[in-house]
C-alpha positions as CSV (number, residue, x, y, z in Angstrom):
1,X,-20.4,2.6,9.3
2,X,-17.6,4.9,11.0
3,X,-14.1,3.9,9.8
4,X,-11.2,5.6,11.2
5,X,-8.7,5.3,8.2
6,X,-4.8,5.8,10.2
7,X,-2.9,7.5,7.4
8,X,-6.0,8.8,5.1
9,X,-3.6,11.5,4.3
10,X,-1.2,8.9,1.8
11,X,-1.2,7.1,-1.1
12,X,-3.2,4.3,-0.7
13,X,-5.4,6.0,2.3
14,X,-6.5,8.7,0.6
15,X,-7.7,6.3,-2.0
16,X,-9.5,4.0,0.5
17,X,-11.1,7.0,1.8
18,X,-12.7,8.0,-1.2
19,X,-14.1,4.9,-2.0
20,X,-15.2,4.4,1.2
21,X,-17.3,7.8,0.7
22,X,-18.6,7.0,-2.2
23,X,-19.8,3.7,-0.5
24,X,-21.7,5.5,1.7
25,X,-19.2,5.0,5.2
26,X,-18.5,8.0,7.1
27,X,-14.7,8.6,7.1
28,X,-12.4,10.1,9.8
29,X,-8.4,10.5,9.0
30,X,-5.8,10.1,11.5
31,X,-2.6,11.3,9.6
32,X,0.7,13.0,11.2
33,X,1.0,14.4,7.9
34,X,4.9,13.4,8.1
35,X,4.8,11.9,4.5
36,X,0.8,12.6,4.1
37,X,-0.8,15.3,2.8
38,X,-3.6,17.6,4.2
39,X,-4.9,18.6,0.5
40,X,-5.4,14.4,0.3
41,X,-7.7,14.4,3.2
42,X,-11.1,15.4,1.4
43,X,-13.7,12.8,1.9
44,X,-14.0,13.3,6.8
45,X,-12.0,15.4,9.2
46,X,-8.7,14.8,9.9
47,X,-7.1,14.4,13.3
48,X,-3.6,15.0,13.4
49,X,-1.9,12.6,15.6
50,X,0.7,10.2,15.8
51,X,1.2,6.5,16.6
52,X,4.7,6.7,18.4
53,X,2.4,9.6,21.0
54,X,-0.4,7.2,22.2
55,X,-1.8,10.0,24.1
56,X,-2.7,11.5,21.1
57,X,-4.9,8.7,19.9
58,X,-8.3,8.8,22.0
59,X,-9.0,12.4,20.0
60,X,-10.2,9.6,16.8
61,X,-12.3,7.9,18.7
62,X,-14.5,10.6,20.5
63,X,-17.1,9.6,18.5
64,X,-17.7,5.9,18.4
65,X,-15.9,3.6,15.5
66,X,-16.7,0.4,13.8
67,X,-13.5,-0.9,12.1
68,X,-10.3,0.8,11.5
69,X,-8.3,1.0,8.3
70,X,-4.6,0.6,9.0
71,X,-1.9,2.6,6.6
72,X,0.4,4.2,9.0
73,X,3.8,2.7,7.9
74,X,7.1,3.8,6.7
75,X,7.8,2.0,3.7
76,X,10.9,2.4,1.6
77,X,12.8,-1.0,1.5
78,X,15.8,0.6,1.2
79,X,16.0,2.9,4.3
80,X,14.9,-0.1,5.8
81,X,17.7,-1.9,5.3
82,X,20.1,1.2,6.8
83,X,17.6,2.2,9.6
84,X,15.8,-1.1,10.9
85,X,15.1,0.7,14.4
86,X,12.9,2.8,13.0
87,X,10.9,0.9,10.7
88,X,10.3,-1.9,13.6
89,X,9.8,1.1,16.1
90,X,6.9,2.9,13.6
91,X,5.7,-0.4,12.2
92,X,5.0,-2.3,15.2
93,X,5.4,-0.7,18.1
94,X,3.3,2.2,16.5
95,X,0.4,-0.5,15.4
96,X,0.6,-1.5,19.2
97,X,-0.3,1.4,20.4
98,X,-3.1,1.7,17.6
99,X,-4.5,-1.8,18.8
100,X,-4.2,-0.7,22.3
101,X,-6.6,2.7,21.6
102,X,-9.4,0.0,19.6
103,X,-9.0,-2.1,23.0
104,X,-9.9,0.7,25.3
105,X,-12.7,1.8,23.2
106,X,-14.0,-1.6,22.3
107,X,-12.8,-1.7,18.3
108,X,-12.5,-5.0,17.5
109,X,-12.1,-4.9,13.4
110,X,-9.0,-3.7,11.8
111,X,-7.8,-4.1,7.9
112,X,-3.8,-4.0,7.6
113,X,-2.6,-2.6,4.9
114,X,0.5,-5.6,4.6
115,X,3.2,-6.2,1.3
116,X,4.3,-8.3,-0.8
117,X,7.6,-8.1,1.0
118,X,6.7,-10.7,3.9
119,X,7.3,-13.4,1.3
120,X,10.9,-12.3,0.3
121,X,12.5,-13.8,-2.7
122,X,9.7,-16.1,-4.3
123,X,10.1,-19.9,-4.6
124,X,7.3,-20.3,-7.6
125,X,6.4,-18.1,-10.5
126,X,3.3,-16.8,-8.3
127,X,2.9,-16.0,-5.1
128,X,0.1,-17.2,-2.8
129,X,-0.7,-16.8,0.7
130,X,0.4,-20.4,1.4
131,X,4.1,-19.4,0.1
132,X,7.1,-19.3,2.2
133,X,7.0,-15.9,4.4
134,X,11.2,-14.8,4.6
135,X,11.5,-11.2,4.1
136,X,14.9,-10.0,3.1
137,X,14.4,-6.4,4.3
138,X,13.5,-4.9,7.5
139,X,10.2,-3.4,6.2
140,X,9.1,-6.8,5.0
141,X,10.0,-8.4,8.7
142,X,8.3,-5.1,9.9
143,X,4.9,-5.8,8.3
144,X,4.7,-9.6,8.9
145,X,5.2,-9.4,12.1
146,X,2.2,-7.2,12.6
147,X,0.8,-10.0,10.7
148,X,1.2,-12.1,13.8
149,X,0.2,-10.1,16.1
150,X,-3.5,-9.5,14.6
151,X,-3.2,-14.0,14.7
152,X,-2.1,-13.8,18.5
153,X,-5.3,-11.0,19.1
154,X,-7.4,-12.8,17.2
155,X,-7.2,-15.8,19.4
156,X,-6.5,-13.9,22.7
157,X,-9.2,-10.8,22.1
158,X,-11.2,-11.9,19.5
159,X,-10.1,-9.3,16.8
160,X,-11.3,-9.5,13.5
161,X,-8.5,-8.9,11.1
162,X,-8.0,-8.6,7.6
163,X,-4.6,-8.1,6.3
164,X,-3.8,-7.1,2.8
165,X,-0.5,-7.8,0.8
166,X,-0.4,-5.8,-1.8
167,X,2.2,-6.0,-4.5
168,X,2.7,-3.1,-6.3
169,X,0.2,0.0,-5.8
170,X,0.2,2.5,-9.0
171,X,-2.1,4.5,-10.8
172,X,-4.6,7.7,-9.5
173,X,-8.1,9.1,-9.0
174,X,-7.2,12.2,-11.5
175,X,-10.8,13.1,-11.0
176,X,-10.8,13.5,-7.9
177,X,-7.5,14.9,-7.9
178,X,-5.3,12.7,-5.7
179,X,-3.0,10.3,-6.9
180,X,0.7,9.4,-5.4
181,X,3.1,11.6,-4.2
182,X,6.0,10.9,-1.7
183,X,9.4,12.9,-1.2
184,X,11.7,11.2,-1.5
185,X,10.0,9.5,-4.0
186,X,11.1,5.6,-4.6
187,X,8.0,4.2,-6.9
188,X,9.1,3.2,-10.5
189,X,5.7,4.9,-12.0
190,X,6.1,8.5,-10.6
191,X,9.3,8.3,-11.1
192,X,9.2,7.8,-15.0
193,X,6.4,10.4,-15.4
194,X,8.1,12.9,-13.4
195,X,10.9,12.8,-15.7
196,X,9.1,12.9,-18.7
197,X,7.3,16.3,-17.7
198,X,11.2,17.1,-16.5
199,X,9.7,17.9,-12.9
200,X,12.2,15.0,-11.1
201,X,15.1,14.1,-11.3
202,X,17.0,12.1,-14.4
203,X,15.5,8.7,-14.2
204,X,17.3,6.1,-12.5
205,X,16.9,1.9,-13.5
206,X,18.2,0.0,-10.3
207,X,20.0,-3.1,-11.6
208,X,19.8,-5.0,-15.1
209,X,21.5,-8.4,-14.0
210,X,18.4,-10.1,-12.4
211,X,17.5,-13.4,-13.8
212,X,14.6,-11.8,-15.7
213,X,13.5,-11.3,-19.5
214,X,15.9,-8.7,-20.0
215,X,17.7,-8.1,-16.5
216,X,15.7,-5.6,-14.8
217,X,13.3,-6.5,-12.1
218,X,9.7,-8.1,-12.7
219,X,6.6,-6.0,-10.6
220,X,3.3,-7.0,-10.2
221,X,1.4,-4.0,-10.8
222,X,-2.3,-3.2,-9.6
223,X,-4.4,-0.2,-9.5
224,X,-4.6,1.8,-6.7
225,X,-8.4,2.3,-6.7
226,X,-8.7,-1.5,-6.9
227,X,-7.0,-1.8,-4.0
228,X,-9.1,0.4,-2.4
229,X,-12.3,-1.7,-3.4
230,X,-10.9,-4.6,-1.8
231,X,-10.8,-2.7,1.7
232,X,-14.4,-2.4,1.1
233,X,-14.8,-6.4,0.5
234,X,-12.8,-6.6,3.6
235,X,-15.0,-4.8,6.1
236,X,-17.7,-6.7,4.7
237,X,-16.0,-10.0,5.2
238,X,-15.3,-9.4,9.3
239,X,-19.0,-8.8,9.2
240,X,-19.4,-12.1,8.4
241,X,-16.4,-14.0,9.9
242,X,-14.4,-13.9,13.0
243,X,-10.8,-14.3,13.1
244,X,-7.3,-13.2,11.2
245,X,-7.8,-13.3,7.4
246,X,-4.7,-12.8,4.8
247,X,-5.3,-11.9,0.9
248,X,-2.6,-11.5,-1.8
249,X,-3.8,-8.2,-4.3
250,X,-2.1,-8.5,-7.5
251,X,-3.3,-8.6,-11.3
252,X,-1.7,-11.8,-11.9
253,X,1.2,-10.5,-14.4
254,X,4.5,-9.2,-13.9
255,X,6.1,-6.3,-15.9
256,X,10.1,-5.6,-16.0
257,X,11.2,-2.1,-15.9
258,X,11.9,-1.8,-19.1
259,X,8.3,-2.8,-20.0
260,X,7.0,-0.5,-18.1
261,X,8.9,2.1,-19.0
262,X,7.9,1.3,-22.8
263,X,4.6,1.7,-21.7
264,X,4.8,5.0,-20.1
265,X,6.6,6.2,-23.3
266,X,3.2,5.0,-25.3
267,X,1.4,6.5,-22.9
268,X,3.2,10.1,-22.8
269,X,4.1,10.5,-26.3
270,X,7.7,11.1,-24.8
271,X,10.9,9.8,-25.3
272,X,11.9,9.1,-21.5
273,X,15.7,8.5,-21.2
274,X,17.0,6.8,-18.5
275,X,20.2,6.5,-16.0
276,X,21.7,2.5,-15.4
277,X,22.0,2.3,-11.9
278,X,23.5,-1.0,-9.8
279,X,21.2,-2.8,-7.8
280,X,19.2,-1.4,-4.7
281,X,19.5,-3.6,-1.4
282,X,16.8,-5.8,-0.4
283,X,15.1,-5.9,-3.9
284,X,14.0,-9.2,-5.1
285,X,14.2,-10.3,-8.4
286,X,10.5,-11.3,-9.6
287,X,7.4,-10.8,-7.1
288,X,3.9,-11.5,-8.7
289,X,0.5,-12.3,-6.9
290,X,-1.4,-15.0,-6.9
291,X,-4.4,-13.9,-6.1
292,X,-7.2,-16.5,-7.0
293,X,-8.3,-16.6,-2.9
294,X,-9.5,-12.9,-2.7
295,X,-11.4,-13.4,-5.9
296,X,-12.4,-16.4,-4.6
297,X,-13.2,-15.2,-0.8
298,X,-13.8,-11.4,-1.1
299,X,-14.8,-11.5,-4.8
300,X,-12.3,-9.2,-5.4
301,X,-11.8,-8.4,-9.3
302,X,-9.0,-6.1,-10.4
303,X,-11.4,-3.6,-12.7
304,X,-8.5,-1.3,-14.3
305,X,-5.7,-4.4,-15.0
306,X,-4.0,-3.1,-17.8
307,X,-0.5,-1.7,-17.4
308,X,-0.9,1.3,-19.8
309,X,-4.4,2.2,-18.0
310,X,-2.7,2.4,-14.7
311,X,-0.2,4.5,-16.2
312,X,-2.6,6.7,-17.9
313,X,-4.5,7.5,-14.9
314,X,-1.0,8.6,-12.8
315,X,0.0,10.5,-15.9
316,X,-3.3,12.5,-15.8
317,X,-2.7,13.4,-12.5
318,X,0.9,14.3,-12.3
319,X,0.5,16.6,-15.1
320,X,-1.8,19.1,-12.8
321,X,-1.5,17.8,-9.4
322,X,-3.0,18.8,-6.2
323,X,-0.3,18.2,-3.9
């Protein structure tokens, strides 16, 4: 197939677009390169546009597509919380204008790249897609209401959805020489590894009063590259099904800060010192994934689950990387 992969030129994109490659789909990017990066964008061509221009959008479908892949987002849940406009005006509005391009051209399958932040402060030790959806920042509200939009299409156009919360993304392809890189960067992982090659700034720890095992906050943490295989199962499941589809992506296992910043130190050698810092608005406390219904559903089975594999991979790539 042809997928059009809206912000191939991230994180979690770039990844997707490799695997898709490597799965023998043809790949085009559409990136505005505002946080992306052109050197990420190695697996189809890349067409520069932007969601917020809709004028700019037909250029991706000049030749014809079969489902789209949907990263496009801004995604920092505290800039959120200061600048709501803009997160509901490039989260919603901009995936309006995307769904309105795959309507003119007759699209009609779309994987979301969602969060773990449409559930909010969690109400039982794991989180399932059946949990409570009451995000306490504007990037979770964002995201879930995209959520119901692809429900509305689904029933009004008949557009096969598939939306998938991640919890959170980490780890790298250092093989093929793209990992994660964002300025500013936010993500715990990078974060500790750029400070103990001393190319970031002094690490900062954001709170240690949660009600946690030792008062820092609990992450689900899942490979990036298993992520991208279950936007693979996806596309294969709107080949089989109509209609909106949801799927939590975690490992199953929450690690604190603290742990995971142990781990890093294992996995560097280094001893990685560390800034206390109060608590950063709109974080909850604990957020782990169930995720029994994509293994279940998509047969969707994390490969690379351990913490200090995850971090191994990112430290491989941060030490030379590409971008």
């Amino acid at each position: 197939m042809h997928i059009l992969v809206c912000g191939g030129a991230g994180y979690v994109g770039a990844h997707a677009a490799l695997a898709l490659s490597r799965a023998g789909h043809a790949v085009t990017v559409l990136d505005n390169l505002a946080t992306g990066h052109r050197a990420a964008v190695r697996w189809g061509p890349l067409v520069q546009a932007d969601l917020l221009q809709p004028d700019t959008l037909d250029a991706a479908f000049q030749r014809p597509v079969d489902a789209v892949m949907h990263f496009c987002a801004r995604s920092l849940v505290g800039e959120s919380v200061r600048a709501p406009y803009a997160y509901y005006e490039n989260n919603v509005v901009g995936t309006l204008h995307l769904l309105q391009a795959m309507a003119r051209r007759g699209v009609d399958r779309l994987v979301f790249s969602s969060t773990a932040a449409i559930f909010g402060n969690p109400l039982s030790a794991l989180i399932d897609e059946d949990h409570r959806q009451a995000p306490i920042n504007p990037y979770g509200a964002s995201k879930l209401m995209v959520e119901r939009i692809l429900a509305d299409a689904a029933q009004a156009y008949g557009l096969r959805s598939v939306c998938l919360r991640y919890f959170n993304a980490a780890g790298a392809a250092p093989d093929e020489n793209i990992g994660e890189s964002h300025q500013p960067e936010t993500h715990l992982i990078p974060n500790v590894l750029r400070a103990a090659l001393g190319t970031g700034p002094a690490l900062k720890l954001f709170g240690d009063d949660y009600d946690t095992v030792d008062g820092t906050c609990v992450r689900d943490y899942v490979h990036v590259l298993d992520l991208a295989d279950a936007h693979l199962r996806a596309l294969e499941l709107m080949q089989r099904q109509p209609g909106a589809h949801a799927f939590n992506l975690g490992n199953g296992q929450g690690f604190s800060v603290l742990q995971v910043l142990q781990a890093a130190r294992a996995v560097t050698g280094r001893d990685i010192g560390y800034q206390q810092a109060g608590r950063r608005a709109g974080d909850p406390a604990v957020l782990v994934a169930a995720s029994d219904k994509a293994r279940n559903v998509l047969g969707w089975q994390p490969r690379h689950p351990g913490l200090e594999e995850i971090i191994d991979s990112a430290w491989r790539w941060h030490q030379a990387p590409a971008y």
